[in-house]
C-alpha positions in Angstrom: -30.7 4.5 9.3 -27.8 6.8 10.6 -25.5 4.7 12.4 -25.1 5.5 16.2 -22.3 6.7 17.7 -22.3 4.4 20.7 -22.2 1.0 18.0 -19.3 -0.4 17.3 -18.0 0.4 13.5 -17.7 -2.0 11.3 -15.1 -1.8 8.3 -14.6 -4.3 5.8 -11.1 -4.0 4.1 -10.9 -5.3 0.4 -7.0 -6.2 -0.4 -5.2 -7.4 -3.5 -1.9 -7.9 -2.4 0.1 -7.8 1.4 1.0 -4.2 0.9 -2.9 -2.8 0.1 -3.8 -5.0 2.9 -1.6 -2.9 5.1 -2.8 0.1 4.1 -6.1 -0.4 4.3 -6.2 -2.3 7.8 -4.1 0.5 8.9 -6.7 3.0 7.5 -9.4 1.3 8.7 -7.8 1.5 12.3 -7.5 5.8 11.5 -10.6 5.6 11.0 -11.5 4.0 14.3 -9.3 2.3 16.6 -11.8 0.2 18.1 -13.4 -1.0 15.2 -14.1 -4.1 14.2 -12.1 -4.8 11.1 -12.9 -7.7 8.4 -10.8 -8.8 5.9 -11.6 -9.5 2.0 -8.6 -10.5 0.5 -9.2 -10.7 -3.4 -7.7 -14.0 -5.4 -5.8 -13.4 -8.2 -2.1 -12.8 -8.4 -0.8 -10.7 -5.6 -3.1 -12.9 -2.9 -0.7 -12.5 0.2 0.5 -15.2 1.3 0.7 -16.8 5.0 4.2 -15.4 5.9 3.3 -12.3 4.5 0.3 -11.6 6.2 2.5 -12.8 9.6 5.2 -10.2 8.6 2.6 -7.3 8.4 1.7 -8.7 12.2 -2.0 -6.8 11.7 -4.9 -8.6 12.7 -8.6 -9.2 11.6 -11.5 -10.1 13.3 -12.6 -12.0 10.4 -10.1 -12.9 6.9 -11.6 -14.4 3.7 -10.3 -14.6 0.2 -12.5 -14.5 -2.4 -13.2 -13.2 -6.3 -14.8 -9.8 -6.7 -18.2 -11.6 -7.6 -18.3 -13.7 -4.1 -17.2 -9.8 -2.1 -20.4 -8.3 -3.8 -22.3 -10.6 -3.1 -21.2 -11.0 0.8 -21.0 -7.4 1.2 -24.2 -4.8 2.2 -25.6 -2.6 4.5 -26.1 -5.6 7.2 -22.7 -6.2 7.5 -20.7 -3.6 7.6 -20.7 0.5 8.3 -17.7 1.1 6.0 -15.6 -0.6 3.0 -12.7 0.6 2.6 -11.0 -1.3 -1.3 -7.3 -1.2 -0.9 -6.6 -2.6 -4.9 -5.4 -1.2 -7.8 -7.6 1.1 -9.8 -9.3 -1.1 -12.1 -10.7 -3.0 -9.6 -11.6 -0.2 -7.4 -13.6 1.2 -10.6 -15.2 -2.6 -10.9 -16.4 -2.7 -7.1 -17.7 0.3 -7.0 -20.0 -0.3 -10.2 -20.7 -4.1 -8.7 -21.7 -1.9 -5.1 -24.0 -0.1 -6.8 -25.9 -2.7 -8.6 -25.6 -5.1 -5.7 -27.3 -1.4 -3.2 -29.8 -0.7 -5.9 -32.9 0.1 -3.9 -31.9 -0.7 -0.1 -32.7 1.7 2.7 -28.7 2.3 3.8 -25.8 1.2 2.4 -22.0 1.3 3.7 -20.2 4.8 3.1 -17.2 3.7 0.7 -13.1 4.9 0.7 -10.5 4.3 -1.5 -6.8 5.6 -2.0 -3.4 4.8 -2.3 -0.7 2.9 -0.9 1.5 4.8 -1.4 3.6 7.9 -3.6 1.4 8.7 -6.8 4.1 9.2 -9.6 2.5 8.0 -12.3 -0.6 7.5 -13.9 -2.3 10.4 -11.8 -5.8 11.0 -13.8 -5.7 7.5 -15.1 -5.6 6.0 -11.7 -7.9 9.0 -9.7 -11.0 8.5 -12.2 -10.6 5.1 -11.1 -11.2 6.0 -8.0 -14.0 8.4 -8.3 -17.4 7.8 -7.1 -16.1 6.4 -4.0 -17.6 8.5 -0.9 -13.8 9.1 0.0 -10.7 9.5 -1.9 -7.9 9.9 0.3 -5.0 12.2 -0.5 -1.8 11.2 1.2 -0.6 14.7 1.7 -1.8 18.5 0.7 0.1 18.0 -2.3 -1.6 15.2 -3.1 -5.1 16.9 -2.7 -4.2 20.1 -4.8 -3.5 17.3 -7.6 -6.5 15.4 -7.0 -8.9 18.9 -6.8 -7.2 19.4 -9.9 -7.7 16.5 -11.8 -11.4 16.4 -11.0 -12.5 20.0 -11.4 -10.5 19.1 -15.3 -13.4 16.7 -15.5 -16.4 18.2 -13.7 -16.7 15.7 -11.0 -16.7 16.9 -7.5 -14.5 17.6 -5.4 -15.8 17.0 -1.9 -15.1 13.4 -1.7 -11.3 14.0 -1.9 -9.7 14.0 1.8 -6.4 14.9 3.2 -4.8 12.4 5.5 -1.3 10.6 5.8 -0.1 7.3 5.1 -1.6 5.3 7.6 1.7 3.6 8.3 3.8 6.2 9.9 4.6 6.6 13.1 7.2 5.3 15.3 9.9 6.9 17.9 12.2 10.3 16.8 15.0 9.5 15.5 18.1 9.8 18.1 21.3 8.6 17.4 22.8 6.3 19.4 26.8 6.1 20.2 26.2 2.8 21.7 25.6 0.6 18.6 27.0 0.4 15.3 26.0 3.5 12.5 23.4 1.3 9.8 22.3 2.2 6.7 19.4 0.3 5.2 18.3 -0.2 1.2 15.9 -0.2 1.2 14.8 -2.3 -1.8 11.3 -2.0 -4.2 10.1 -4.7 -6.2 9.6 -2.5 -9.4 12.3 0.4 -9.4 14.4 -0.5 -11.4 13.0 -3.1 -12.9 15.8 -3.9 -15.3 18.6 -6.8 -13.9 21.5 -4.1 -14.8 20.4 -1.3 -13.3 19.5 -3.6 -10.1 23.2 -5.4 -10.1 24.5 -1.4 -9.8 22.5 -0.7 -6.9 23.6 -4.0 -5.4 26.9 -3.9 -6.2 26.9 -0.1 -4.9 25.3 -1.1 -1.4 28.1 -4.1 -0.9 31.2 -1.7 -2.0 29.6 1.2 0.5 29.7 -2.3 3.2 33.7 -2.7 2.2 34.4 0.8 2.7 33.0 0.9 5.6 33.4 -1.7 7.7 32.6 -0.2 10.9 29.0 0.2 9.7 26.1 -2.2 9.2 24.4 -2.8 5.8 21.2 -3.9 5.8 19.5 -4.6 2.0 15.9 -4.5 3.2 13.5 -7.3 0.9 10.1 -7.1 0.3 8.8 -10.5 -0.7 10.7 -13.5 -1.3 11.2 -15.0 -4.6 7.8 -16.8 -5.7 6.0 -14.7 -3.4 3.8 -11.1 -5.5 3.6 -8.1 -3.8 1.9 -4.6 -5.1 4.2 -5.1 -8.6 6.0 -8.0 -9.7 9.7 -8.8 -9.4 11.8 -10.0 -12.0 14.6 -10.4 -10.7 14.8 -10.8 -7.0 17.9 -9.0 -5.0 18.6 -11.8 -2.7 18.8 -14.4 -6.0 21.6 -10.9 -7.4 23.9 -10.9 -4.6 25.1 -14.7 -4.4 27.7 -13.6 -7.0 29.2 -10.5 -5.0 30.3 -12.1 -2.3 29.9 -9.4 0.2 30.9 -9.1 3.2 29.9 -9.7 7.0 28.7 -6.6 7.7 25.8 -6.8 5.2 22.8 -8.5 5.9 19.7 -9.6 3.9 16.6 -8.7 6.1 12.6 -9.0 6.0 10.3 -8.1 8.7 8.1 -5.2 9.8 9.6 -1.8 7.9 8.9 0.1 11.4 11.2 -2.5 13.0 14.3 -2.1 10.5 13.9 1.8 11.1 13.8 1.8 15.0 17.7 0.7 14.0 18.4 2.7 10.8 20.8 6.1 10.9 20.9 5.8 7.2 17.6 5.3 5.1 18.9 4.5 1.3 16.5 4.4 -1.3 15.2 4.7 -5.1 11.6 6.3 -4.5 10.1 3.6 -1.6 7.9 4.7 1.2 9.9 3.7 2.8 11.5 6.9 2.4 8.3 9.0 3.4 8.4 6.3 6.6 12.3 7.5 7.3 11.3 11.4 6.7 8.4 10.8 9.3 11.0 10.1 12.0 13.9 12.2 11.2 16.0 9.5 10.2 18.4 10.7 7.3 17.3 9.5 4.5 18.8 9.4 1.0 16.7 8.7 -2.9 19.5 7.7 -4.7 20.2 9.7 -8.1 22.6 7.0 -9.3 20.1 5.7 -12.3 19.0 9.6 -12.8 15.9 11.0 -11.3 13.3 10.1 -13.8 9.1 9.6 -13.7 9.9 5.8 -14.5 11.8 5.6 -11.4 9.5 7.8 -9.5 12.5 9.5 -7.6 11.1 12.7 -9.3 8.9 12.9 -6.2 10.9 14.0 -4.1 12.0 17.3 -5.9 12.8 20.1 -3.5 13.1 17.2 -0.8 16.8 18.0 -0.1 17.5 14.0 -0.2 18.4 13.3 -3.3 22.2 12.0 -3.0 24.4 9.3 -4.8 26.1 6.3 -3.4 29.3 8.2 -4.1 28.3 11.1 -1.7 27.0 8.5 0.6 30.8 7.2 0.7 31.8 10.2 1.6 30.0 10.6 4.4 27.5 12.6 3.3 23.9 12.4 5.3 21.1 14.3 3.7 18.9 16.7 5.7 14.9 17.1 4.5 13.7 20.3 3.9 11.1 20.7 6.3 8.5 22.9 3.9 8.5 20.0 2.1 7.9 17.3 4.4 4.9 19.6 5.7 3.6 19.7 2.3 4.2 15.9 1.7 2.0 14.4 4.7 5.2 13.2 6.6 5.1 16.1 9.4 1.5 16.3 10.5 0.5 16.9 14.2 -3.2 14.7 13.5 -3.5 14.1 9.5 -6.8 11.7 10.3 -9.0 13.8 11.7 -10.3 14.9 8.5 -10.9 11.6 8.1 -12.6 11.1 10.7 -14.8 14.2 10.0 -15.5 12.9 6.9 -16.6 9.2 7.6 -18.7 10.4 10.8 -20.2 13.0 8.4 -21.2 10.2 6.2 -22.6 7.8 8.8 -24.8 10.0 10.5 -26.7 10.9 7.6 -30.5 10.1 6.9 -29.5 8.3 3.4 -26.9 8.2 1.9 -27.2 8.9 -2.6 -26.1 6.1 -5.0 -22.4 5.9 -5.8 -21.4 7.8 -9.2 -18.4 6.5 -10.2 -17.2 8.6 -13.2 -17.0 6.3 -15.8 -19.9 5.0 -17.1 -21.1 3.4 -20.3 -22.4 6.7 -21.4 -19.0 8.5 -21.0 -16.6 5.2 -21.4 -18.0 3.1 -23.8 -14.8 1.8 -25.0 -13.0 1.7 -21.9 -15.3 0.5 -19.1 -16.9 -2.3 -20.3 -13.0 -4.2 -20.4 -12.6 -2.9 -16.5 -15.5 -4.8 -15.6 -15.3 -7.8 -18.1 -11.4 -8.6 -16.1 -13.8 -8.7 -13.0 -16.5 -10.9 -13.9 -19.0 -7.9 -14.1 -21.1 -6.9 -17.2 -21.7 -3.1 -17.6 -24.8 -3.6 -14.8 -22.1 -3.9 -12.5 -23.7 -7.8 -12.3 -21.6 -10.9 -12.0 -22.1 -12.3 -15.5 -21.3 -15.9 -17.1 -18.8 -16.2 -18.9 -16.8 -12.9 -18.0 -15.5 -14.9 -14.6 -11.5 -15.7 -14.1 -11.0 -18.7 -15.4 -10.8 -22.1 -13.3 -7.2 -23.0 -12.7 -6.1 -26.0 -13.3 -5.7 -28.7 -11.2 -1.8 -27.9 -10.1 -2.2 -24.2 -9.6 -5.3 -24.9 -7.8 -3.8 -27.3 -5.3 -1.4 -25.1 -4.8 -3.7 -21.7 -4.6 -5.6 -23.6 -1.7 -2.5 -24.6 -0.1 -1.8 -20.7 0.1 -5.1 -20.2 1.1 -5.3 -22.7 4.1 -2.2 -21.6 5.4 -3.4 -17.9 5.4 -6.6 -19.1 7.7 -4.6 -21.2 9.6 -1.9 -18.4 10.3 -4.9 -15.9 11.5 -6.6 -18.8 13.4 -3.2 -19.3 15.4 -2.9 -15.4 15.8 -1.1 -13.4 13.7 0.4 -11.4 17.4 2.1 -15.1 18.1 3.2 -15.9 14.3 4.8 -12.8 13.7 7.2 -12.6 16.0 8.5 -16.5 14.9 9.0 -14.5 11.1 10.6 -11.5 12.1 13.2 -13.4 13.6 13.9 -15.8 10.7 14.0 -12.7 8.7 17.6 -12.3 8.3 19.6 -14.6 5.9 
């Protein structure tokens, strides 16, 4: 049945890692502000962990963690209106299979969107026919969605599911400066780019020298996770474990905590490719992608070509504070009056119809024969999309598994206590 405009939607959110959770709690609220959101948060790797999900400070009306088998099976047209699967594309590709064996021959079933967290710089066909067969694919900008069309008109799969929205994330107060308070710059720092130890040790070294030559600023080296803790990608080598050796001075600081807090006192936004960045542009905050390491697709600086922001930390010793171009910023989802209501469009579109048709993801056993049956094998599904023996994660053992439900526990626990109360307590033992 249709659902009714007067009920109360219901979105499940499947997560695999703090910053997919963001996004898709945050997409889930676009969607509809008053909605009631429930949390799957997949186990494996990336599992955020207590203080992470405090940091983020965004609540659930429900939070579970649990392997892609248990989310199917929990899952269907009872309990829930819409799932939105905030993972990476393999397991996006996995769910949606395991939805449409676990929907087979129901009356309704939940209308289903997927995305990104984030800039798309590599991987673009790989990761979008991943995605497709979900109801909605959402493009985080007009440029996004002319790649998207592209890649699945290449293909012959259609095109209508692909919608133009924002990041979910942005927002915040104009950037004004203020006279009153010390000029800071933020790094802002990225678990993957660069990866390598050198290449991180110059960016380091380059933020504390920028500190000592200015002295009447504040330098903030903005952290994602600390070390131990996975995000989106993994981190190597941590910055706060690089800097013990540089001694740098006062006026630098090691910070965590909200993004959208660090901005509200940022005049300086210093980056490699972050979203940060596209966060920054939002406001007008200056905002620099560094050219230091070269602009290169493994960096994904190459993004922002034609931005007007690419700069070096020599310029940014100089003085120099780059100015966005603002075609591009229209054209790059950061300058949008109301990028959801698309959306919105989309999803009510959805709901309100009679029946809704199976899902077709792309890839099938037909068309992939080599390829999908090891997508769904990593997810414990066999190519019916069913939870098979044999093809499940394997059991940790008894150390990793004490500690796994330690991590676990203390997740509940932190959204038991109320993640509005917790947060706060983190932000302020943010800085080192």
């Amino acid at each position: 049945m249709p659902k009714r405009k007067s009920d109360p939607l219901r979105v499940t959110v499947i997560a695999d890692s703090d910053t997919r959770w963001k996004w898709g709690a945050l997409t889930a609220r676009r969607i509809d502000p008053e909605a009631r959101v429930d949390a799957r948060l997949l186990r494996g790797r990336a599992t955020p962990t207590a203080r992470q999900l405090a940091e983020l400070g965004i609540p659930a009306d429900s939070m579970v963690e649990a392997t892609a088998a248990e989310i199917l099976a929990g899952t269907n047209d009872d309990t829930c209106d819409v799932v939105v699967i905030s993972c990476v594309g393999g397991t996006v590709q996995a769910l949606l299979h395991g939805f449409n064996r676990a929907w087979e021959g129901r009356a309704g079933r939940p209308v289903v969107v997927a995305g990104y967290v984030g800039v798309v710089y590599e991987k673009l066909a790989d990761g979008l026919l991943l995605r497709a067969g979900a109801d909605v694919v959402l493009a985080n900008s007009a440029d996004d969605a002319r790649r998207f069309a592209a890649v699945y008109e290449g293909v012959g799969h259609p095109v209508d599911a692909i919608v133009e929205t924002a990041l979910p994330f942005l927002g915040g107060d104009r950037y004004r400066p203020d006279p009153g308070r010390r000029f800071t710059v933020t790094f802002a720092v990225q678990p993957s780019a660069p990866e390598g130890r050198a290449d991180r040790m110059h960016l380091l070294r380059r933020t504390v020298e920028h500190a000592r030559r200015h002295p009447e600023r504040d330098v903030l080296v903005k952290l994602r996770s600390k070390p131990g803790e996975h995000t989106t990608h993994i981190e190597e080598h941590p910055y706060q474990k690089l800097v013990s050796g540089l001694n740098p001075p006062d006026n630098v600081s090691l910070v965590y905590g909200n993004m959208a807090e660090v901005l509200d006192r940022t005049d300086l936004l210093v980056t490699v490719s972050s979203t940060a960045a596209l966060e920054s542009l939002h406001r007008g905050i200056p905002t620099a992608v560094l050219t230091d390491l070269g602009i290169r697709e493994a960096l994904g600086n190459h993004h922002f070509l034609g931005s007007g922001c690419y700069a070096s930390w020599d310029e940014l010793d100089d003085g120099h504070l780059p100015q966005a171009d603002p075609d591009w910023t229209a054209s790059h989802g950061v300058a949008s009056a109301d990028p959801y209501a698309a959306l919105r469009a989309r999803v009510d579109a959805l709901l309100a119809a009679p029946r809704l048709p199976r899902l077709a993801p792309y890839y099938t056993p037909r068309t992939a024969p080599g390829y999908l049956p090891g997508v769904l094998a990593r997810h414990g599904l066999n190519l019916k999309g069913e939870p098979a023996a044999g093809l499940a994660t394997a059991e940790p053992g008894p150390v990793r598994r004490a500690v796994r439900d330690l991590v676990r526990n203390s997740a509940r626990t932190a959204y038991r206590q109320g993640v509005q109360r917790v947060a706060p307590a983190i932000r302020r033992w943010g800085q080192l």
